[in-house]
VOSENU-957347 format. One record per residue (C-alpha): residue in three letters; x, y, z; residue number from 1. Coordinates in Angstrom, 3 decimals, always signed. Layout:
ALA,X,Y,Z,NUM .
...
END
This chain:
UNK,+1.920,+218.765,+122.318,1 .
UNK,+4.165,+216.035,+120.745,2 .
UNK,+3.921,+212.930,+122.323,3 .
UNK,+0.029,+211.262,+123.261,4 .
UNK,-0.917,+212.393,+126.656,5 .
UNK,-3.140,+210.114,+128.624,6 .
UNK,-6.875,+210.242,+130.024,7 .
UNK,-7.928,+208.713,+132.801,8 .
UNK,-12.151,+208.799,+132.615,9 .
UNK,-14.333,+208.311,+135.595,10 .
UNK,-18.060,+208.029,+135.342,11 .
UNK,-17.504,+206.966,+131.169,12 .
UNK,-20.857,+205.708,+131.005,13 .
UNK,-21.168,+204.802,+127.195,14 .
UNK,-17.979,+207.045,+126.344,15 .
UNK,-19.234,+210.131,+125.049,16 .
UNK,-16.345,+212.173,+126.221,17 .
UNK,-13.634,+209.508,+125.859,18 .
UNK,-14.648,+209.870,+122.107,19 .
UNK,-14.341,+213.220,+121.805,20 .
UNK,-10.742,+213.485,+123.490,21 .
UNK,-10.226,+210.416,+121.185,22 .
UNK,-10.956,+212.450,+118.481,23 .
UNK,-11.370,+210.709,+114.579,24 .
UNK,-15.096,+209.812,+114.871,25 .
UNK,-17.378,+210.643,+112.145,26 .
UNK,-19.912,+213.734,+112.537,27 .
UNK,-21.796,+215.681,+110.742,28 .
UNK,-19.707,+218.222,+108.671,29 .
UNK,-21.885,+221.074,+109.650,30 .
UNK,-20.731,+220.417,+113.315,31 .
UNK,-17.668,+221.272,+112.917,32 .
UNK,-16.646,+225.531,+111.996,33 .
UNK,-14.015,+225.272,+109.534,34 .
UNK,-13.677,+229.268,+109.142,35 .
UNK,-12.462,+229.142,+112.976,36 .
UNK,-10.662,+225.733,+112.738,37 .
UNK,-9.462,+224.533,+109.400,38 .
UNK,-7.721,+221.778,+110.526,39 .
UNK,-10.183,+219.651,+112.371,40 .
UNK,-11.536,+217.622,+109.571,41 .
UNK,-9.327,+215.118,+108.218,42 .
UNK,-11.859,+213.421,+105.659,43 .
UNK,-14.865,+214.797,+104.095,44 .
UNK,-17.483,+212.516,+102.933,45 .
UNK,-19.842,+215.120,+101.634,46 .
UNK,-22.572,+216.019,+104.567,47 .
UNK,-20.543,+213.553,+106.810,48 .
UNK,-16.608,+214.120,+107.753,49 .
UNK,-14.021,+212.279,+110.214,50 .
UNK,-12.337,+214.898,+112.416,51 .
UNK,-9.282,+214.806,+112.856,52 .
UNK,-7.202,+212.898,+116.436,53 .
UNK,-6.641,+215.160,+119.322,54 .
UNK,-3.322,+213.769,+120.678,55 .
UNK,-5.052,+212.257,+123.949,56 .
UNK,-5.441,+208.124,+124.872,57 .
UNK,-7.600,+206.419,+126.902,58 .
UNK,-5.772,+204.485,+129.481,59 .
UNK,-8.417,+204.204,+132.431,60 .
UNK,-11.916,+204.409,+132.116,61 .
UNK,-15.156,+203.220,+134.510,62 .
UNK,-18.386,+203.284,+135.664,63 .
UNK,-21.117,+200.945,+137.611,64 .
UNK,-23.383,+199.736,+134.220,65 .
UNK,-22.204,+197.182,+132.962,66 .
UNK,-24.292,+197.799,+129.912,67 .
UNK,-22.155,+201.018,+129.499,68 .
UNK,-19.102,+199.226,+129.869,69 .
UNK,-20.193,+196.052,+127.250,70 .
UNK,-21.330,+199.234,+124.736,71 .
UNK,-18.052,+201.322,+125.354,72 .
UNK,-15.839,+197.924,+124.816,73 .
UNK,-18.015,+197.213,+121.752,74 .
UNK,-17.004,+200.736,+120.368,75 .
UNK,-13.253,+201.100,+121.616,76 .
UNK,-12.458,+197.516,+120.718,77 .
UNK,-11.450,+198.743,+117.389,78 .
UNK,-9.419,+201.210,+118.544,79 .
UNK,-7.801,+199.373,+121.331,80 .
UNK,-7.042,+195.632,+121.388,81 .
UNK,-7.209,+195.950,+125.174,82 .
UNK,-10.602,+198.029,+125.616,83 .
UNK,-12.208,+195.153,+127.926,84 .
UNK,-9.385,+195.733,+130.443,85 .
UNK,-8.826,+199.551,+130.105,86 .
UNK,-12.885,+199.838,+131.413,87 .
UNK,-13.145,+198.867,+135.658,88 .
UNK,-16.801,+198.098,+136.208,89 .
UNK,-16.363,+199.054,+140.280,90 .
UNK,-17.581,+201.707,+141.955,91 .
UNK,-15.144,+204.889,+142.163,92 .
UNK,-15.226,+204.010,+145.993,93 .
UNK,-14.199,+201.509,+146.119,94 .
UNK,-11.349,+201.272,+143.650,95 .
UNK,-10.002,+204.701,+145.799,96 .
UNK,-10.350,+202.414,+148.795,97 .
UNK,-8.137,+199.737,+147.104,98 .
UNK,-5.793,+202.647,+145.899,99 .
UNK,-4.911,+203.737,+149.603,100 .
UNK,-4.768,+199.965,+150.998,101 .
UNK,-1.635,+199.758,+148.795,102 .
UNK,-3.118,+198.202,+145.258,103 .
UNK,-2.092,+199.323,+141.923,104 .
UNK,-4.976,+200.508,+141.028,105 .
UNK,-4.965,+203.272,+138.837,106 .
UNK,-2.085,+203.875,+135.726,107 .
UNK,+1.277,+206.104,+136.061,108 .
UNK,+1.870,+209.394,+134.418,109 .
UNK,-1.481,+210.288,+133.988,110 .
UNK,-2.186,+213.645,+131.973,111 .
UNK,-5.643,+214.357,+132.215,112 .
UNK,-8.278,+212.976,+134.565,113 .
UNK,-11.718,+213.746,+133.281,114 .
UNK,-15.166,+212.784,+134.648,115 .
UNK,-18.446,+213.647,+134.753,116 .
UNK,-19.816,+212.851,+138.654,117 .
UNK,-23.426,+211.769,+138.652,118 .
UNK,-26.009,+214.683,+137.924,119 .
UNK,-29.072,+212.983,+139.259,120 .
UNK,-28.940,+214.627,+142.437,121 .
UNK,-28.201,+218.181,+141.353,122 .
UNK,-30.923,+218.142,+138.192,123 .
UNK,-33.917,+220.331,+137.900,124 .
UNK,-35.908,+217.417,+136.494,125 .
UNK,-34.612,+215.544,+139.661,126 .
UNK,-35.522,+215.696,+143.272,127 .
UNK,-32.714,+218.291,+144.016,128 .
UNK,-31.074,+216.824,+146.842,129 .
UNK,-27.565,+217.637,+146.267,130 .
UNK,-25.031,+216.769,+148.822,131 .
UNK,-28.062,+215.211,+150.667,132 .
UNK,-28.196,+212.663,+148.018,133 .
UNK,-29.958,+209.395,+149.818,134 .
UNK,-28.712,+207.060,+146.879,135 .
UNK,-25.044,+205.128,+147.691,136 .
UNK,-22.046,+205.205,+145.355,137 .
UNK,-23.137,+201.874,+144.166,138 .
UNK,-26.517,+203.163,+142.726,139 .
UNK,-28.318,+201.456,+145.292,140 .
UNK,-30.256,+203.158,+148.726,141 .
UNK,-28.100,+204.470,+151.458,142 .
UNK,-28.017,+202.145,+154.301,143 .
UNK,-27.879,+204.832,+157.199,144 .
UNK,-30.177,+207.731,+157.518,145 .
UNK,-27.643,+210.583,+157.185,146 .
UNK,-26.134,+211.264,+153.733,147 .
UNK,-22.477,+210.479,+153.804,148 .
UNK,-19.318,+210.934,+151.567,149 .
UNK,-20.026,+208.233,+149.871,150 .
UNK,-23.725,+209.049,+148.666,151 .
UNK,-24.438,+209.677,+145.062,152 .
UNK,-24.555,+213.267,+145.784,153 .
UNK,-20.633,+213.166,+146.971,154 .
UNK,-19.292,+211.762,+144.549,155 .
UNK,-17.020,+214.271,+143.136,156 .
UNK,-15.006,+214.157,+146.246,157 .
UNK,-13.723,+210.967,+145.395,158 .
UNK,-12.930,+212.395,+142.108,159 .
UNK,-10.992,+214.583,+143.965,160 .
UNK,-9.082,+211.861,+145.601,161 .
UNK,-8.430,+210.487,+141.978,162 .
UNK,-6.434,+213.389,+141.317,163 .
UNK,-4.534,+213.508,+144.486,164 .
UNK,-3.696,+209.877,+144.096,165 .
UNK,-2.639,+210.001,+140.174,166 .
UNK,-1.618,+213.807,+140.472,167 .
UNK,-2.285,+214.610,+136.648,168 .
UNK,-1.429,+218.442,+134.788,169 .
UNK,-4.839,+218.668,+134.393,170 .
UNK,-8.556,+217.770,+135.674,171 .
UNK,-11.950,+218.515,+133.818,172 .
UNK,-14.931,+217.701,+135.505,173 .
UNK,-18.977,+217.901,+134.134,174 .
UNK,-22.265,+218.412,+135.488,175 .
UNK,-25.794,+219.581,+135.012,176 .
UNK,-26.695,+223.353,+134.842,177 .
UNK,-28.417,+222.972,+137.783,178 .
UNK,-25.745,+222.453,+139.927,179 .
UNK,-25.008,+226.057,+139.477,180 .
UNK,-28.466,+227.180,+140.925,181 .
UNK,-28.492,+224.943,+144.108,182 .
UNK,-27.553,+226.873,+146.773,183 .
UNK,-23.639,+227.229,+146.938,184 .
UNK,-22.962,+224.367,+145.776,185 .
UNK,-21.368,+225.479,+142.450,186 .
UNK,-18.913,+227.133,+145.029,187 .
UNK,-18.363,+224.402,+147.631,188 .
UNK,-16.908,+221.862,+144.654,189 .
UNK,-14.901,+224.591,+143.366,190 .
UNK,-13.266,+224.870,+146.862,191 .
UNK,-13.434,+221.270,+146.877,192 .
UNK,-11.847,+220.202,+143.949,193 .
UNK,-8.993,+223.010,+144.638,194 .
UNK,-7.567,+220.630,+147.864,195 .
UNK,-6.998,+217.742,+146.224,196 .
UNK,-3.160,+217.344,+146.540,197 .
UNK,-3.047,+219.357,+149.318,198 .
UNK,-3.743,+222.509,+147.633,199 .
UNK,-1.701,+221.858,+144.489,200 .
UNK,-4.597,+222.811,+142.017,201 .
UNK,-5.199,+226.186,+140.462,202 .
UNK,-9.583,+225.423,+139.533,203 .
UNK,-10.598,+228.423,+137.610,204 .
UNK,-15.019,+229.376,+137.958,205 .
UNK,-16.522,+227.145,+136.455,206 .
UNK,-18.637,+227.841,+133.523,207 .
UNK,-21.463,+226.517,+131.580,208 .
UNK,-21.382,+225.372,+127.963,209 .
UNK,-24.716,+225.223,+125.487,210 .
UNK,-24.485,+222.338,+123.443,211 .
UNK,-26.087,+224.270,+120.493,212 .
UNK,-23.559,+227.268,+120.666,213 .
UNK,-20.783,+223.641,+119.389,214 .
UNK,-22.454,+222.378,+116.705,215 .
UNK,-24.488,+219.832,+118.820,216 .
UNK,-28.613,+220.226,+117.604,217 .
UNK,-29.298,+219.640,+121.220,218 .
UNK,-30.813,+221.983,+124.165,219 .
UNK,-27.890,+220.705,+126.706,220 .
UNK,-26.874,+223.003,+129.009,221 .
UNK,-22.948,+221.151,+130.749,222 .
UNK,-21.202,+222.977,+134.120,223 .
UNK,-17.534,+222.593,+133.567,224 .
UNK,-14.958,+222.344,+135.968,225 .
UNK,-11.264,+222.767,+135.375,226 .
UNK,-8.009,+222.639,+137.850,227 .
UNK,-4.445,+222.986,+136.961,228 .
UNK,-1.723,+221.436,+138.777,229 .
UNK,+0.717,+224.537,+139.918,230 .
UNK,+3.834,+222.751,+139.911,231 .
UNK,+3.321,+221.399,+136.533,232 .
UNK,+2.567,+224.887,+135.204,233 .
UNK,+4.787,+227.288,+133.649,234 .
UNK,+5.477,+230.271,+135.810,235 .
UNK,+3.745,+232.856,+133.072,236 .
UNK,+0.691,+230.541,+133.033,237 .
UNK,+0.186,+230.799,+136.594,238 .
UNK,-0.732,+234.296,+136.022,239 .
UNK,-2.408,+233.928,+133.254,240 .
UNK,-4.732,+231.373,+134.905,241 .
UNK,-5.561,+233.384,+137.986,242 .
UNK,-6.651,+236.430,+135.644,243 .
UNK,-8.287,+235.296,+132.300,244 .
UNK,-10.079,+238.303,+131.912,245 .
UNK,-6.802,+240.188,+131.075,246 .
UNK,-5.347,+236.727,+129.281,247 .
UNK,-8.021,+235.220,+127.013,248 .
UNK,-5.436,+233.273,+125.233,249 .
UNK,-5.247,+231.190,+127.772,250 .
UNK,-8.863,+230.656,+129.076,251 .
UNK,-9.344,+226.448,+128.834,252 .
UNK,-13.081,+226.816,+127.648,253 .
UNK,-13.593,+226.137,+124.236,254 .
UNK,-14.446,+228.813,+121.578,255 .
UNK,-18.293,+228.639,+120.631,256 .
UNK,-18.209,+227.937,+116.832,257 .
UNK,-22.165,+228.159,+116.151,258 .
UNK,-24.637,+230.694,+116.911,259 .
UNK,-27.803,+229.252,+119.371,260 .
UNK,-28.000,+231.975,+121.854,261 .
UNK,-25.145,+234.224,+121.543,262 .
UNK,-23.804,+236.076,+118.476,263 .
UNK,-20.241,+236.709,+117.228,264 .
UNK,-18.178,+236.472,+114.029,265 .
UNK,-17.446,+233.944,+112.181,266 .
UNK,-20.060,+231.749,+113.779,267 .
UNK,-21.894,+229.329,+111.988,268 .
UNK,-25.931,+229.034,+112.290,269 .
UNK,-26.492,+226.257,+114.899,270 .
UNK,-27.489,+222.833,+113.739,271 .
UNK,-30.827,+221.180,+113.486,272 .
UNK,-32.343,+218.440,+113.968,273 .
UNK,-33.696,+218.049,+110.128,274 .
UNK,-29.594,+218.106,+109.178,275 .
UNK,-28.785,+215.430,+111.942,276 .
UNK,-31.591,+212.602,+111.025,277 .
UNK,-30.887,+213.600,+107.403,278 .
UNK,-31.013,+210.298,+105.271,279 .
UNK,-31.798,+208.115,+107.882,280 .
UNK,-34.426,+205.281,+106.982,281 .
UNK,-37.770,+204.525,+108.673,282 .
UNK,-37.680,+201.854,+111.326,283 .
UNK,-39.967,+199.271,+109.285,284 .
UNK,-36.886,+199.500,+106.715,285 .
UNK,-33.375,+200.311,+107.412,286 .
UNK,-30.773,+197.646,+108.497,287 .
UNK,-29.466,+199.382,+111.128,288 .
UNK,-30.267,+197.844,+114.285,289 .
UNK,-30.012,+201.108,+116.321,290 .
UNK,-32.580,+202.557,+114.462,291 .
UNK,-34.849,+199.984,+114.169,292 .
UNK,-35.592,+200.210,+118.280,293 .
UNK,-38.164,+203.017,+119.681,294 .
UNK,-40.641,+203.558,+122.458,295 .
UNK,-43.813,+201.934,+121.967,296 .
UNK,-45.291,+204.137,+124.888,297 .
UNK,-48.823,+205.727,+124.009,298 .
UNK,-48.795,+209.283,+123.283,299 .
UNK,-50.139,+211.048,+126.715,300 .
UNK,-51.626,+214.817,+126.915,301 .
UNK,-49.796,+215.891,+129.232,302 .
UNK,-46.011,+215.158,+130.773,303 .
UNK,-42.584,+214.972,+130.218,304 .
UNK,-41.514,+213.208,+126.799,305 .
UNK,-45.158,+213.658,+125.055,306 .
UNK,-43.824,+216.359,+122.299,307 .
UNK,-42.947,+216.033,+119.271,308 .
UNK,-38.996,+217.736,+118.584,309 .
UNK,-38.773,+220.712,+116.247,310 .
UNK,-37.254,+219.804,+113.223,311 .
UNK,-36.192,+223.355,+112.501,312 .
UNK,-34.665,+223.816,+115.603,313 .
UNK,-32.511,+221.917,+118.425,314 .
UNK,-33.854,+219.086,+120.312,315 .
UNK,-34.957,+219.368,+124.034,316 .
UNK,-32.070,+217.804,+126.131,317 .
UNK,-32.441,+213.648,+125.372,318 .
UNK,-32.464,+212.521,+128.697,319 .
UNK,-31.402,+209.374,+130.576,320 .
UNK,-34.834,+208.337,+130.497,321 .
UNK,-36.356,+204.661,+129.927,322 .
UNK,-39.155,+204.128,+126.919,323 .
UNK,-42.086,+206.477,+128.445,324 .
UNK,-40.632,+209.465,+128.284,325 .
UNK,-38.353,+210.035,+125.142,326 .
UNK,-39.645,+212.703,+122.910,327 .
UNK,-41.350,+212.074,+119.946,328 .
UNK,-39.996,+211.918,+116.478,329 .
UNK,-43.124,+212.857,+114.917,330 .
UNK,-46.997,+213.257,+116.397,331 .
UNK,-50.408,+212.479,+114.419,332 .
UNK,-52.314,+215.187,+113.454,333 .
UNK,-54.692,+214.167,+115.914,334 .
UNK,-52.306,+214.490,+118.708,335 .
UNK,-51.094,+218.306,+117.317,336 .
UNK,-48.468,+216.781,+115.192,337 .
UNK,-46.720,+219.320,+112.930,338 .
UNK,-44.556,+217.334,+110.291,339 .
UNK,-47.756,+217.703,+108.138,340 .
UNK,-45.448,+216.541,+104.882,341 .
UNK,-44.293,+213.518,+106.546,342 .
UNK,-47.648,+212.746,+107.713,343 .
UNK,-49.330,+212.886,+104.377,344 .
UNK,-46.134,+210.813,+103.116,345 .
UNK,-47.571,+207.738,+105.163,346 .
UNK,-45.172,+207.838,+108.006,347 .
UNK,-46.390,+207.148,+111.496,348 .
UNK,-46.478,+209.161,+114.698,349 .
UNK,-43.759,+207.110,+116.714,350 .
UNK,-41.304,+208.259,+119.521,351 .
UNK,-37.208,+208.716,+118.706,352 .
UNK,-35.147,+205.824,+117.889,353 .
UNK,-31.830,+205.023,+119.595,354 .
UNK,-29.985,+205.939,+116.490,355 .
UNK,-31.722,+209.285,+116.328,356 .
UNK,-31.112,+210.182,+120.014,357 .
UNK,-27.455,+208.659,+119.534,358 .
UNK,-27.143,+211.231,+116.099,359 .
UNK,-28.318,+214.204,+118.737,360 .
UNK,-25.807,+213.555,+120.820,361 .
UNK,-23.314,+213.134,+118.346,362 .
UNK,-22.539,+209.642,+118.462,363 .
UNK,-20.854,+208.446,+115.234,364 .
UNK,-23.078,+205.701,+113.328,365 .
UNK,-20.604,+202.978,+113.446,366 .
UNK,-21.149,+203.528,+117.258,367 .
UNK,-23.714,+200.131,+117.830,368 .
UNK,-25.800,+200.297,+120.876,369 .
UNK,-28.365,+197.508,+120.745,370 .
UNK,-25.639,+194.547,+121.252,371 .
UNK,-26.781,+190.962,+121.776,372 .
UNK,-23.196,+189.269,+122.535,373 .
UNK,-20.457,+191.731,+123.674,374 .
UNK,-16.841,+191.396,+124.327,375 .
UNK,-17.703,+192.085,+127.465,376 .
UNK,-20.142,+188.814,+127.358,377 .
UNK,-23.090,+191.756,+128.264,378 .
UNK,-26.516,+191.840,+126.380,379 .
UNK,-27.521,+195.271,+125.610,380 .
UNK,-30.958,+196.447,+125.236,381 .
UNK,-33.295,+199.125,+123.872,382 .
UNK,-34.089,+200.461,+127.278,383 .
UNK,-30.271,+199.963,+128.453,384 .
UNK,-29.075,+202.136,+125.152,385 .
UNK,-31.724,+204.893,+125.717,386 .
UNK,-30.387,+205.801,+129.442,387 .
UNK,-26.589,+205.287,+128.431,388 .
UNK,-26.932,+207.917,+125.598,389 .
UNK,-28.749,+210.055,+128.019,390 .
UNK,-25.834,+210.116,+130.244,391 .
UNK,-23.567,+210.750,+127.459,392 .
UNK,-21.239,+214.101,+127.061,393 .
UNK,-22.302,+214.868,+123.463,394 .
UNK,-19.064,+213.638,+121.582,395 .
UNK,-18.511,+216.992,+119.794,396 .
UNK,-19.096,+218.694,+122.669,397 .
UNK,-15.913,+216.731,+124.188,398 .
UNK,-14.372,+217.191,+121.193,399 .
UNK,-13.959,+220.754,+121.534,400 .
UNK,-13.264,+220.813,+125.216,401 .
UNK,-10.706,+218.415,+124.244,402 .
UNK,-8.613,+219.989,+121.079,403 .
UNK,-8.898,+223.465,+123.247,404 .
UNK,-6.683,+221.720,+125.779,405 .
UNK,-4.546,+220.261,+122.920,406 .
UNK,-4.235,+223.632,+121.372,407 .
UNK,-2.692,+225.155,+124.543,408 .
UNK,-0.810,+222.088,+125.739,409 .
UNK,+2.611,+223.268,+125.625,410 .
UNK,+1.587,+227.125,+126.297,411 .
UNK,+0.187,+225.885,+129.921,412 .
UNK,+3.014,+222.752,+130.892,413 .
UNK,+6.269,+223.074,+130.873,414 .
END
């Protein structure tokens, strides 16, 4: 893959995946498996590195919040002197609608369309409704009583439209784990997503991902969907697409490089959450913003967000959740807190930061959610920041979806 290829990103939220098929963001070194890729870190700063670019560009992204889009622009600004335009703040509906009355709506030569269609509707810790979804493109309530296809729920159809309009090599689209459980549904996309351009995609099963099993200290369990365009594929890599079993050099998905729940060589122990809040100061005294801002929610007895995470171990999956129900950093020993050291240090039971949730999902630290005056002229809060990092693709976890692709560029496209 010589020259940049470039990403088009719907749903971007706060631009978890658009940094990882950026690529040179700063992680923790431990992340990244340097016995199965030695070239991904291109400085090392001790516990802390700078991975290395992946050959991709943002040229497109968008979503509804505008507190994503005035935290993405915030981030991308010093990357691209443009960021504020490349980010369209409409719904994917409607900019498809504009895109077939004749506007120019959407870049040319296009690459790689990625997206991750809303989730909200095909969660576990949601109300499951699927295709059914009663919620409108827009975020707001359906206005008739039938679910349509432009609910929530339907969204990735007019992802699919995306790619029939822009016609890129290649598609990758993300969802919840529980997609895969409701009904067929896991099925009916794949089906789906495999018309857009009148048939000209190859989409392999889709398959899901564990954070943990990437370096991410995180419980996150991602359904990812890939399609190929035919035309654009060489004729050997047709083949190899419709059979991976027999061609694993060629399989898209991205080789686990730590060891959470499966077992293989070369794999490194996964990462916990002691290593990613390593060295990060107490609220009442750091400087950075981000981690000044937590949940002042009382503790509860029961219900979601009222444990404490394992600091041993990954975190449960931070959620796109507002201030009530973010996990705790650290209990009492009253309330059954564990972190008995850093209770008898002085420090107080409190819920996560933002910076803490933003280090589980692998946000770099120069990322800055809590953003009084944007380029984007859009405040950002504490409750804005926790739900946009919720949403997030973990950026490592993009990261390797993304320099998979780059490694088999030019053994897929002619």
């Amino acid at each position: 893959m010589n020259e940049k290829k470039k990403v088009l990103s719907l749903f971007s939220g706060c631009g978890g995946m658009d940094i990882g098929f950026e690529g040179g963001f700063k992680c923790l070194k431990r992340s990244i498996n340097t016995e199965i890729h030695p070239n991904w870190i291109e400085e090392d700063y001790g516990d802390w590195v700078r991975v290395a670019k992946t050959g991709f560009e943002t040229v497109f992204a968008n979503d509804i919040r505008p507190d994503a889009k005035a935290a993405w622009v915030s981030y991308f600004s010093s990357i691209y002197s443009n960021a504020n335009e490349i980010y369209h703040i409409e719904s994917i509906v409607d900019l498809v609608k504009k895109a077939h009355a004749g506007e120019k709506v959407f870049p040319e030569d296009v690459d790689i369309v990625t997206g991750g269609f809303p989730c909200q509707d095909f969660s576990v810790s949601g109300k499951r409704k699927g295709f059914n979804s009663d919620k409108s493109h827009n975020g707001g309530k359906l206005e008739v009583d039938e679910p349509t296809v432009e609910s929530r729920g339907q969204l990735y159809m007019w992802m699919k439209e995306v790619v029939s309009l822009v016609q890129p090599s290649i598609f990758v689209a993300e969802n919840v784990k529980g997609l895969t459980t409701l009904e067929d549904v896991k099925e009916v996309i794949e089906h789906d997503f495999a018309t857009a351009a009148d048939g000209g995609y190859i989409v392999i099963p889709a398959r899901v991902l564990h954070a943990a099993n990437y370096g991410v200290a995180q419980s996150r369990e991602r359904v990812i969907f890939y399609g190929f365009k035919r035309k654009a594929l060489k004729d050997n890599a047709i083949g190899a697409l419709l059979n991976l079993d027999s061609n694993k050099d060629y399989d898209p998905y991205p080789t686990p490089t730590h060891s959470f729940n499966i077992e293989g060589e070369r794999l490194y122990p996964f990462v916990t959450c002691r290593e990613v809040l390593a060295n990060l100061e107490e609220p009442e005294v750091t400087s950075d913003i981000a981690q000044t801002k937590y949940s002042k929610a009382k503790y509860m007895p029961k219900g979601q967000g009222n444990i404490e995470i394992k600091l041993d171990s990954i975190s449960p999956t931070i959620r796109s959740e507002h201030h009530g129900n973010i996990e705790f950093r650290r209990l009492s020993k009253e309330n059954g807190g564990t972190h008995l050291e850093e209770l008898e240090s002085g420090f107080e039971q409190r819920r996560l930061t933002i910076r803490e949730c933003a280090r589980i999902q692998t946000f770099p630290d120069d990322y800055q959610f809590i953003l009084a005056k944007t380029p984007y002229n859009k405040s950002v809060s504490a409750s804005d920041a926790y739900k946009i990092i919720g949403n997030a693709v973990p950026c490592v976890l993009g990261y390797n979806i993304a320099m998979r692709l780059t490694e088999n560029w030019d053994k897929y496209f002619k």
